[in-house]
N, C-alpha and C positions, 0 to 999 in steps of 0.2 A: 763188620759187626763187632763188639764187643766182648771182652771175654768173660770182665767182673759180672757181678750181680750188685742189684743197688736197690733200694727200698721203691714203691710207689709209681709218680708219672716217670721218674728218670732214670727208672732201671733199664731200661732199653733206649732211650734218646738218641744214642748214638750208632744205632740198628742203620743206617740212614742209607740206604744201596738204592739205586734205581732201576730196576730192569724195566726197557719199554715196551710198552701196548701200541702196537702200530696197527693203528685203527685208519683205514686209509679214507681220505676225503679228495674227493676231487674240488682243487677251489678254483675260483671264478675272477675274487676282485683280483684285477690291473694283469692276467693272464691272455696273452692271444690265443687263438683258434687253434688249436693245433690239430683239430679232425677228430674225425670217431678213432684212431688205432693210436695217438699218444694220449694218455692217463697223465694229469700232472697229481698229486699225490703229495699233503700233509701226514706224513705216516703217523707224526706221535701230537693229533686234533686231540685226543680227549687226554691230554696229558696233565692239566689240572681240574678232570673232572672224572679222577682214575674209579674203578666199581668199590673195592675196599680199601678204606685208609686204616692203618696201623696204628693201634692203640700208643703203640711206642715213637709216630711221628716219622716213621718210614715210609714212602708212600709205594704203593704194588702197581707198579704201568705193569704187567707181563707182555713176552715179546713174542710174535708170534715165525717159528720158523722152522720152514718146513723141509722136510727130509730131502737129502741129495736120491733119495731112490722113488722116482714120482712112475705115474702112473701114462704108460707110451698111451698114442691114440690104440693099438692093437688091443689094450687092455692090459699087456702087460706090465708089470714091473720092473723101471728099469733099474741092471746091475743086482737085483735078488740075487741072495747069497753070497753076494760079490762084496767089494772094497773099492769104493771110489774114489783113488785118490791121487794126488799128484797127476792128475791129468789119464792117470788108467785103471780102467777094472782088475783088479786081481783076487784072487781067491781068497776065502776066507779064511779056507781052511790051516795058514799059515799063520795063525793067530791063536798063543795059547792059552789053554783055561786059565790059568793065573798069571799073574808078570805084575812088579814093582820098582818103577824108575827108583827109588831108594836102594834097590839092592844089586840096580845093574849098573846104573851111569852113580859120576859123578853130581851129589847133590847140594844145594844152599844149607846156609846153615836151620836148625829152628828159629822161628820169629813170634814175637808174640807181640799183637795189636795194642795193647793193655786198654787205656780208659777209652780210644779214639773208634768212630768210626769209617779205618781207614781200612778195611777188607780185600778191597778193590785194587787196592794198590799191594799188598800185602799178596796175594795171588796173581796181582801180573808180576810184582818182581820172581818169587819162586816160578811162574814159568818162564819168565826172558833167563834168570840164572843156570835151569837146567839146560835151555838151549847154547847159552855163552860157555858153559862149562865143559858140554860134552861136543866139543865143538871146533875142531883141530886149528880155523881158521882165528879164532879168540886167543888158546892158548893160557888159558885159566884155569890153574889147582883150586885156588880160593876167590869167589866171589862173594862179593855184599855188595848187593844195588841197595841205594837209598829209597826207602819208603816216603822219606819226610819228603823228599825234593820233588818224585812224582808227583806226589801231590801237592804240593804246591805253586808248583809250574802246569798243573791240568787246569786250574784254575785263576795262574798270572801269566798266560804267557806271552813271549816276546814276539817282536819280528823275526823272520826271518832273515838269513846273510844278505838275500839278494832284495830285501825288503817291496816281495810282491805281496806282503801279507803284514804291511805294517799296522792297520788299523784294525784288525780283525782281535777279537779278544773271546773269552770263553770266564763268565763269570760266576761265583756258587753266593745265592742269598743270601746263606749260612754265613760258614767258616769253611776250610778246605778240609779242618782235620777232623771236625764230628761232623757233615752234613754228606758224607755218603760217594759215592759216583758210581761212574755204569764201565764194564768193561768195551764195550762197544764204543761208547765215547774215549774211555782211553786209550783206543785202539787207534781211533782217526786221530789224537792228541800226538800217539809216537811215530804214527806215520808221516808228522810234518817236522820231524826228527828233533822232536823236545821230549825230555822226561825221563829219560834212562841215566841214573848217575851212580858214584862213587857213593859209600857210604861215610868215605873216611872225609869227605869233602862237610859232613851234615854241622852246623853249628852247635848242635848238641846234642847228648846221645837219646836216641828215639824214647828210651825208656824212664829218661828222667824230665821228659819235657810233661809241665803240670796243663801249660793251655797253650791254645794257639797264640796268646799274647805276650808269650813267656818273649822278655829285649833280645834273646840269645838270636831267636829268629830272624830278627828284622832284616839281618846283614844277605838274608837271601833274595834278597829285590836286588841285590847288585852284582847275584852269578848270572856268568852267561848261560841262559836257559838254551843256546845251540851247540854249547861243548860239552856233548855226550858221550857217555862209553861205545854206545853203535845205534844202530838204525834198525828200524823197525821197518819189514818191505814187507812182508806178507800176514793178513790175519782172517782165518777162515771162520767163521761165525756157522755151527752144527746146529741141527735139531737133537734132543736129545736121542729121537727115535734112533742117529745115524751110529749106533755102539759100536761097530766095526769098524768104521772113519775114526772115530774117536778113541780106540785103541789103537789103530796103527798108527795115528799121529805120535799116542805117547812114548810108545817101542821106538819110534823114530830119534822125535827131539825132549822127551820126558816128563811132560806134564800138559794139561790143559786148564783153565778155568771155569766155572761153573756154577749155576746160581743155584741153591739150596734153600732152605726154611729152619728157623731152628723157633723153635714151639714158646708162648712166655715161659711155662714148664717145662725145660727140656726134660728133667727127669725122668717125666711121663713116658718119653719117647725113647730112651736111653737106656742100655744095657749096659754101664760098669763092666760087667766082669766079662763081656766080650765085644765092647768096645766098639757097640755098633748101634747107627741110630736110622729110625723108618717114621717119619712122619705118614701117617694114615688121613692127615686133615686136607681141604683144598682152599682154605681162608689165610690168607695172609697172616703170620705174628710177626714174622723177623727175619727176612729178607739178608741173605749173607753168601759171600763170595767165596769159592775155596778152591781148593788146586787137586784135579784128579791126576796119581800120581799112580794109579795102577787099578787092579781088579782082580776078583776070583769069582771063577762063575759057579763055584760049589761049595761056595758060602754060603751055611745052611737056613733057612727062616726061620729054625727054633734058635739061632742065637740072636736075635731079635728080641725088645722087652717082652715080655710075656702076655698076651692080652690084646696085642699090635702085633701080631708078624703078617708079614707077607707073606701071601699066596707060593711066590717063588722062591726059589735058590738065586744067589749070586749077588754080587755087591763092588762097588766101589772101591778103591784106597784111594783115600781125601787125605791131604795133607791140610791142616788147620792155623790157623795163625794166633792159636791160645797158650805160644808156648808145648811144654811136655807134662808129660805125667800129672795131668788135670783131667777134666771132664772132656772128652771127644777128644782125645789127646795124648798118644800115650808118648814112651820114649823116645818118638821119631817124631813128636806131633800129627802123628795120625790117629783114624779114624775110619769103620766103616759104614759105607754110607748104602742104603740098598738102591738095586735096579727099579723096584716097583715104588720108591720114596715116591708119594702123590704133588707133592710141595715140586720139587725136581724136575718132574714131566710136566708140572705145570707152567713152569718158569721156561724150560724147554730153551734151554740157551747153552751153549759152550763154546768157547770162545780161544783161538789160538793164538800166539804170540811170535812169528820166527823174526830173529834179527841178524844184521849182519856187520860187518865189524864197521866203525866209523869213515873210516876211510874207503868204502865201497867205489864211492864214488862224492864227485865234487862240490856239488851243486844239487838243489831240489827245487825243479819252478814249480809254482803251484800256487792256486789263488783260495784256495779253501783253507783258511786256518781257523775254524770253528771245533768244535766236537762233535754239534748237532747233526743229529743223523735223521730228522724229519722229513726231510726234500727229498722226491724220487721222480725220476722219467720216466713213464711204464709204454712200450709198445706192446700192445696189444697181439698185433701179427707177429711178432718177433725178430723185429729187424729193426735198429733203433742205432742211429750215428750223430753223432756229438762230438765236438772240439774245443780246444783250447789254443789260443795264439800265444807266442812269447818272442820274447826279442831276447837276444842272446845279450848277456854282461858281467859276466865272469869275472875272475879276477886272471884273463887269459888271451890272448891276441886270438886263441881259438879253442871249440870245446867240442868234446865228441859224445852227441848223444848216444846212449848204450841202453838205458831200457825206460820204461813208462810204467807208471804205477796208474791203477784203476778202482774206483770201490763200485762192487755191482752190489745189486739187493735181488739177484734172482738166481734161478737155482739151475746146475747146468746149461753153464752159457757160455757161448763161444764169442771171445775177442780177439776183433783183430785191428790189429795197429798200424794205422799207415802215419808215412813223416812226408811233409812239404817242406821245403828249403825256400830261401828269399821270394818270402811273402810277396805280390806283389800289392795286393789289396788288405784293407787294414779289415774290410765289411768281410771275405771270402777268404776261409780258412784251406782253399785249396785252390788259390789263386796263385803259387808257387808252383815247384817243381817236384813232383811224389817224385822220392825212393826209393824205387820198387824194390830194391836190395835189401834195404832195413822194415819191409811188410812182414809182418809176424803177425801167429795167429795162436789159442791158446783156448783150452776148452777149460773153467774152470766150474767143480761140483759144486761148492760151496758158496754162500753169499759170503762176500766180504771184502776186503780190500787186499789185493794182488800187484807182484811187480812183472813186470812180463820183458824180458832181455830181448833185446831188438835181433835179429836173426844179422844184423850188419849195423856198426856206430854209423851215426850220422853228422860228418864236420861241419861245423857251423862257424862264422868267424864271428869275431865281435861286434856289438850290433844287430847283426842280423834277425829278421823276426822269421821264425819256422812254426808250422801247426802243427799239434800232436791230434790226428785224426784219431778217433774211437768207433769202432762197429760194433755191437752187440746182437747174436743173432741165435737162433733155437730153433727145433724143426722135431716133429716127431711126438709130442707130447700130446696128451690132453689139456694141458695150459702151457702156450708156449710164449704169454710172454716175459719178457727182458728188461728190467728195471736198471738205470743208474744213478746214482747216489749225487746229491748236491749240499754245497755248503748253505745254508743262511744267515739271517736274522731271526731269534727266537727269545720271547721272554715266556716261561715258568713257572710256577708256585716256587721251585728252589735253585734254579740257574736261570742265566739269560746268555745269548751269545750277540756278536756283532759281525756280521758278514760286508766287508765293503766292496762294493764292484765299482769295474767303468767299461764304460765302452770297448767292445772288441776286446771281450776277453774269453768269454765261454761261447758256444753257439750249439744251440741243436740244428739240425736238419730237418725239414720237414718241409713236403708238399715242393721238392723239387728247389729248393733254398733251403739258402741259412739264417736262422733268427737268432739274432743277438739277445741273449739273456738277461744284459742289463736292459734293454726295452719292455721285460715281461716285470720282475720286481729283482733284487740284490740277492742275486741268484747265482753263485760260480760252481760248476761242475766238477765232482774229484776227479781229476786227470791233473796228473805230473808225469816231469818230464826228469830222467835223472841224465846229469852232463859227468864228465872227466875234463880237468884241463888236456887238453891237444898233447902228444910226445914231440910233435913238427914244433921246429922251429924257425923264425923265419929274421931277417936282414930287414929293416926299415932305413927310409931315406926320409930324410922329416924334410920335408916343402913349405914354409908359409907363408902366406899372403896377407898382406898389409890390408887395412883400408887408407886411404894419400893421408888422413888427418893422424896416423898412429896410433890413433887410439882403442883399435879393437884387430882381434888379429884373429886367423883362424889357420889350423895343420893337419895336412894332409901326412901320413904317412904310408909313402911309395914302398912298396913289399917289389922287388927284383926278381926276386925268384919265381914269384908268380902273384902276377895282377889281381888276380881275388880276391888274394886275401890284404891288401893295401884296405886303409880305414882313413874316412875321409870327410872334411869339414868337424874338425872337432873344435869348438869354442877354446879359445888362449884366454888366459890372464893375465892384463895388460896394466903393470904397473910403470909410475916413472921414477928413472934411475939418477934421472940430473937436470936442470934446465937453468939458463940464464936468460935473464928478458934483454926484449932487443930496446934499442936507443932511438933515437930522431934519425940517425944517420945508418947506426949501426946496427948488425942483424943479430937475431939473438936465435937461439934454439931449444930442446926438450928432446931428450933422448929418453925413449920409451924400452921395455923389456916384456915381450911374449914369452908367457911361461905353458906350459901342458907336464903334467905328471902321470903317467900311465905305467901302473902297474909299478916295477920296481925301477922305470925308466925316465931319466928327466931329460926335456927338451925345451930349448929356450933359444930366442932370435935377438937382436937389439934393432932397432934403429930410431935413425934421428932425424928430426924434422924441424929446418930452417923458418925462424921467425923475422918475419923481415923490417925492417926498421918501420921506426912508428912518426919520424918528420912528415910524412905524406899521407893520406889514405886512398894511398893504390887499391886498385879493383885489378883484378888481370882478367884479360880481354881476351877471348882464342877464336882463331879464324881457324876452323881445321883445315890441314891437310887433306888429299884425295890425289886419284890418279892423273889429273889433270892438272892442276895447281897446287903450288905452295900453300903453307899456311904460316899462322904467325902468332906468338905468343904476346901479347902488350901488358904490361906495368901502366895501368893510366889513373891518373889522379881523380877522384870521382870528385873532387871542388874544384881543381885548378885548370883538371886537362891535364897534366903534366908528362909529359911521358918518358916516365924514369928507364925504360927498357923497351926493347924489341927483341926476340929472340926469332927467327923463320923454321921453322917447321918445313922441313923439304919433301917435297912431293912425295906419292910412293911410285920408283920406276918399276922397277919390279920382282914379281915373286914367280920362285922357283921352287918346284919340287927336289928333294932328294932323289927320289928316284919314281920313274913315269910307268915301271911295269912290273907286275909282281905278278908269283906262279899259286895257282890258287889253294890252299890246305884248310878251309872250311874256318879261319881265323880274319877277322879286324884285321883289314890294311890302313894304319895312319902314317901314310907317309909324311918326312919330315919336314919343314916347309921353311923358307928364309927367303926373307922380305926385305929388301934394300931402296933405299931412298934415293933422290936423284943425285947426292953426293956419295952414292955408292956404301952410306952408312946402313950396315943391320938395324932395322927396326927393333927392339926388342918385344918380346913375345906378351908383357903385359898390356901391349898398348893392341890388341886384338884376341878375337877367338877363334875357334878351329871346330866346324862341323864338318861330319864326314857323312857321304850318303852311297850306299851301294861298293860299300867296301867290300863283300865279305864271297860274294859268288863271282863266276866269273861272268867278266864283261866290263863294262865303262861304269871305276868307281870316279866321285868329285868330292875337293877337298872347298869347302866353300871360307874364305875367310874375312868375316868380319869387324870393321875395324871401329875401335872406341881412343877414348880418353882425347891424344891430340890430332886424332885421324878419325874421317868420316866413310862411309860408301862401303863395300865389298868388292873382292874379286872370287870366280868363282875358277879352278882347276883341271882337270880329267886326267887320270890315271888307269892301267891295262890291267887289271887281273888274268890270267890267262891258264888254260888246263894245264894241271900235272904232266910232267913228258914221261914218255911210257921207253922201253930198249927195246930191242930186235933178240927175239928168243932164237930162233933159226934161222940160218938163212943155206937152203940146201941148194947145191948145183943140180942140174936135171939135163934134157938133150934140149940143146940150142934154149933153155928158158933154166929159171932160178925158182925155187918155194919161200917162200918168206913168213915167218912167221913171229908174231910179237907180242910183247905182256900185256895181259889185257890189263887197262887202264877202267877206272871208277868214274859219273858225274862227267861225260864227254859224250858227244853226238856219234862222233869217228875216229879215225886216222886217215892219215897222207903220206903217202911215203914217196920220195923221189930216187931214181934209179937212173945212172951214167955211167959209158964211159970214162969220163973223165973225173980223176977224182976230188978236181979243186970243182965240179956242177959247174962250170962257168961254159960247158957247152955240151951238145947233146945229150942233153938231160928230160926226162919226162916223170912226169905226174899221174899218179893212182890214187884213188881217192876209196876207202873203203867206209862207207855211209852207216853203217852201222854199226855198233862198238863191239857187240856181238860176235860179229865177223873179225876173225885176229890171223886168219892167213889168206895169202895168195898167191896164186900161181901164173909167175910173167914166161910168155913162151913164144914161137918168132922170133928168138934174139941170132946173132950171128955166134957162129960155132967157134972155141972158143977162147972167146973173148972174156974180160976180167970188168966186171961190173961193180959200181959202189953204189951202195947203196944206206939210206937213213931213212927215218921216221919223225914222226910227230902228231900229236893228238890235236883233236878241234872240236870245239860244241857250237851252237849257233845261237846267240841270243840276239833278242830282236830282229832277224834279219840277218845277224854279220857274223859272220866266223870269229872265232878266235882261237889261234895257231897255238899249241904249247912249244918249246924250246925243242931244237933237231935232237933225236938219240945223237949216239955216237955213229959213225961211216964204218960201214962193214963191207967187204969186197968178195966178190964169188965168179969164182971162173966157170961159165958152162963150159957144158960136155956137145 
């Protein structure tokens, strides 16, 4: 709001604040079914058809929101007398009658709006400055956030880094700097980490800019609206009824914001000489944003104008943006504002700000870059699950999710966060693998948008797509359901936004499936996901594969240390480095260069590919190869016949394994394979492929290999996987017999152990077979008295039918008694 006065229609014009009337409509066009228990909900329907319009051109949506202490099914109230906050009840009674972030934290400086009506901004900066300041992790004697840049990055802003949010935009009818905004909208604005800046950055000083058309301006279309002083993760949105919420927040981080009324007359309503003001009316004049920065609950109702007091004692400290030592304004630029103000409880908004330093973290995926807070998902029973899919692409070979941000619209509700890893379905946001490690759970009072730290990071490599699963659940109430928040498409009387979707990006749940949101209309759900670049680092081996003509190439890069995180088939750019054309006779060639740049990493291949002379028009002719016959390469003239060449292609004699028996650890066996021709020449490895079946347990794995380019047919392998070998724990002497007992072994049918005289087994030797795994000693008796006995072991499972033996322990000898 404005601070001058001005003659006639334009004395208040620039009043222009929005608070919305979320009148809920259930709609119909292009929505599927979602059943009697989901609500799909246009919150702000009658938003250019508000009940009182402003003489001044402000318009009154009021917002409606309801107290964190609702009413249990028992009839009770829940948390009465209590403080709900941060996730717990606490008493109230640690709350004193007076207290003034001015007099206890470090404060911003005084600010004053002058001709603009930039309120909105002018109050979220005094509370993000109280929180940065008092703030150990900031580190800030002096802050000055820019008022100008908020605002005008609320309504131009950018993509985002990872540009999942490149087309979405948030626009004002207006102008950005008299047509007003809503804290709620600003809230979803800095929670996609645009808006919070420097003030020494502003092209001009706040105070001397005449209009928003002033040329000094212009140059701000060309900051980056994502390099911010910090991040905005948490914003709890109060009824006003919730005064004890709203006091421990400010004792906490120093201030809140706040929708008020100020009268065309403020005079009327206005005590001068103690500096306190009580709107008694319930009609809209002028609509204005301020920053509660304390309170006294024995602030009395006779210092109140005279004629207008409240009923009650106690009152607000409002910090104002009209400058000092003016009207509602004194040396601090404060003002008090009362508890029973009618204007205040009408509007019924407060609104918080926390942030945290820039560098929190790395990344913010997220498909809602709107402001619009109209769209809502309401389960009725109170159990309501929703997702978002993302594909990892960082500026980072890997990234570790650490926490997820949420915006809910209902009141005491519990979320909880599950993470899928390598997605395998683009439809099934839990076609991946939950880790159950990083499930977190988070009861929050308040509506509004929340970050919740994952109970465990979640490694992702590059590329990879992971879903940030959302629960929303309540129990216990007289209304228990769970609403959450979505981006759209929205035009206005004074803004419009632009919501873009695509396929398989948001999804609700419902009826046992997930429905894709872009099927119902351009609809992305608030869920983000926040990443850190990885601490891991890892050893790449760059591989790339040609296509035969040069002209297109593609790179694998091989991670050593562990296969996982290797990234693979990434597109080359394939430019040429040289070529000379070939002759009637003579061959010419074109030497090409594969380039890939990743991250701060360059990799590049050459090669060069023989142009063969142009006297003939050779065709080349291939008779493949196979396991039976040769084959043959021919040069033949497609006019003459001519046959400038024969090359033979020599049979394949044969292929061999590296090795034919592997001991099983629940890992891929690819053993290594070489393929020799009938002149005993290595095949090389491009000129076939390698499928593997039944590597991984034990039994009979095959290595099947398929052969292309100058070779036809497959051969197919077998290799042993075979159980883990287990030792001999005891092995005790007894009279005329021995005890034996051994490690028990994991994924095995039994053991087998043999026992002899002789310690090379190559004569009277015998077999025990113990059948169950279970079973891990036995007791051999009968023996000849004594004698010195060896003894070893060995595990076995059966699949299909047939044993397979794992590797002898080591021979152990016992002499009976």
């Amino acid at each position: 709001m404005k601070k001058r006065c001005m003659a006639g229609f334009f004395l208040m014009l620039f009043f222009f604040v929005f608070p919305l009337r979320l009148n809920a409509k259930t709609i119909t066009e292009k929505d599927v079914d979602f059943g009697d228990d989901i609500v799909v909900e246009d919150l702000t329907d009658n938003l250019d058809n508000s009940e009182n319009e402003s003489v001044y051109g402000a318009k009154y949506i009021g917002t409606e929101n309801e107290s964190v202490h609702e009413s249990r099914e028992d009839g009770k109230v829940y948390g009465q007398n209590k403080v709900l906050f941060d996730g717990v009840a606490k008493s109230a009674s640690s709350i004193p009658e007076r207290y003034n972030s001015i007099e206890e934290k470090k404060r911003p400086k005084v600010s004053d709006q002058g001709i603009f009506g930039t309120c909105w901004a002018f109050s979220a900066c005094n509370v993000i400055s109280f929180d940065m300041l008092n703030d150990d992790s900031f580190n800030y004697e002096n802050l000055n956030i820019s008022q100008l840049q908020m605002a005008y990055f609320e309504y131009n802003r950018q993509s985002d880094p990872l540009d999942l949010t490149k087309n979405d935009s948030n626009a004002i009818i207006g102008n950005y700097l008299n047509d007003g905004g809503n804290p709620i909208f600003n809230a979803l604005v800095l929670a996609s980490w645009q808006g919070i800046y420097s003030e020494e950055k502003d092209p001009k000083n706040y105070n001397e800019i005449k209009s928003v058309n002033d040329e000094e301006l212009n140059i701000l279309s060309s900051y980056d609206a994502n390099d911010t002083l910090a991040h905005l993760q948490n914003s709890e949105w109060y009824s006003i009824e919730d005064t004890n919420e709203i006091k421990k927040y400010i004792m906490e981080y120093g201030a809140t914001s706040v929708f008020m009324d100020v009268a065309n007359n403020k005079k009327n309503y206005y005590n001068p000489d103690t500096n306190a003001y009580y709107a008694d009316y319930t009609i809209s004049q002028g609509p204005h944003i301020v920053t509660v920065v304390g309170w006294d609950d024995n602030f009395s109702a006779s210092n109140f104008k005279e004629g207008r007091q409240p009923k009650s004692d106690g009152a607000w400290i409002i910090l104002n943006s009209w400058g000092k030592n003016t009207t509602m304004a004194d040396e601090n630029g404060c003002f008090y504002l009362s508890y029973s103000d009618k204007m205040l409880r009408k509007y019924n908004t407060a609104v918080t700000y926390d942030v945290e330093p820039a560098d929190n973290y790395d990344y913010n995926y997220q498909y809602d870059g709107t402001m619009d807070f109209s769209k809502s998902y309401t389960s009725l029973s109170g159990n309501l699950k929703a997702a978002n899919i993302y594909q990892a692409m960082g500026d980072s070979y890997t990234e570790d999710i650490e926490a997820v941000g949420v915006a809910t619209y209902s009141t005491n509700t519990k979320v909880t966060v599950n993470i899928y890893k390598n997605i395998l379905s683009d439809e099934n946001p839990e076609s991946g693998a939950l880790v159950s490690s990083a499930t977190t759970s988070e009861t929050f009072f308040a509506k509004g948008f929340h970050t919740i730290k994952l109970n465990h990071p979640v490694n992702v490599k590059h590329g990879e797509k992971y879903s940030v699963v959302i629960t929303l659940s309540k129990s216990g109430y007289e209304d228990n359901s769970v609403s959450l928040l979505a981006s759209k498409s929205i035009k206005s009387t004074w803004y419009y936004t632009y919501n873009e979707t695509s396929n398989n990006q948001s999804f609700l749940y419902n009826n046992k499936e997930y429905v894709d949101l872009n099927d119902n209309e351009t609809v992305s759900f608030r869920i983000k996901a926040y990443t850190k670049k990885s601490n891991t680092t890892y050893d790449y081996e760059p591989v790339f594969y040609w296509s035969d003509d040069g002209k297109t190439a593609t790179l694998d890069l091989i991670c050593n240390q562990d296969l996982e995180y290797s990234i693979y088939n990434m597109n080359a750019k394939v430019k040429v480095l040289s070529k000379e054309a070939a002759g009637c006779r003579t061959s010419g060639y074109i030497k090409y260069q594969a380039y890939v740049k990743l991250y701060d990493n360059e990799y590049s291949q050459e090669k060069s590919i023989e142009i063969p002379p142009t006297g003939h028009n050779y065709k080349t002719v291939i008779t493949k190869a196979d396991t039976k016959k040769d084959g043959c390469i021919k040069e033949v003239c497609s006019a003459c016949g001519d046959v400038k060449k024969t090359t033979t292609i020599k049979k394949i004699a044969t292929v061999t394994l590296k090795n034919t028996t592997f001991v099983y650890n629940n890992k891929a066996k690819k053993p290594a394979v070489t393929i020799k021709d009938s002149k005993k020449k290595t095949i090389s490895s491009k000129y076939y492929t390698i499928s593997y079946k039944s590597n991984i347990k034990v039994g009979t794995g095959s290595v099947t290999i398929k052969f292309k380019t100058y070779y036809s047919g497959s051969v197919t392998k077998t290799f042993k996987i075979i159980p883990k070998s287990t030792t001999i724990k005891t092995l005790k002497s007894l009279k005329k017999a021995f005890k034996l007992e051994v490690n028990k072994q994991t994924n095995i049918k039994g053991y087998q152990f043999v026992y002899s005289t002789d310690k090379n087994f190559s004569k009277n030797k015998k077999y025990v077979t113990l059948s169950n795994s279970k079973t891990i000693s036995k007791t051999i008796s009968k023996l000849k008295s004594k004698r010195t006995y060896y003894v070893k072991v060995r595990c076995y499972k059966v699949v299909n039918n047939k044993r397979y033996y794992s590797n002898y322990s080591a021979v152990k000898r016992v002499k009976v008694g």
